[in-house]
Residue, then its C-alpha position, 0 to 999 in steps of 0.5 A: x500500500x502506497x501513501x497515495x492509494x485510496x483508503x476506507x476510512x468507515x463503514x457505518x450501517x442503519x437497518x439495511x443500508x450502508x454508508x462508507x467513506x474513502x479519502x483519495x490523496x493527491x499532490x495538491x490536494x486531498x479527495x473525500x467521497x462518501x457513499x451510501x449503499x454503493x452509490x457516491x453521495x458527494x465527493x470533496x477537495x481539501x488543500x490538506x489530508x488533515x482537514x479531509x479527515x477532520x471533515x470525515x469525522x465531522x460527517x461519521x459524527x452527524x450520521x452517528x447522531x442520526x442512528x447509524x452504527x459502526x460495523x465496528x459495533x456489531x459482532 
């Protein structure tokens, strides 16, 4: 794995649906997606890969709020 390959940073859940991000760093500037069941909802670009993961929390946090579990939590 390489410091420019893309990664999954969570996978959540809610009854049947799913909801992942992926962040996708680049020279000048870092990328972050995120799906729900399969399907990109958005895409973002930061100027660095501390402020795509900030946002990423950010967002993980306000789908936790909602009722979203990590798949972390489930056995």
């Amino acid at each position: 794995m390489r410091s420019t390959d893309p990664a999954v940073l969570w996978r959540l859940t809610r009854g049947t649906s799913t909801a992942h991000a992926t962040i996708l760093p680049g020279g000048t500037q870092t990328t972050l997606t995120w799906f729900f069941d399969g399907v990109m909802d958005r895409a973002e670009n930061y100027e660095s890969m501390d402020i795509a993961l900030a946002r990423a929390d950010d967002i993980k946090g306000v789908l936790l709020r909602d009722g979203w579990r990590s798949q972390d939590d489930e056995g």
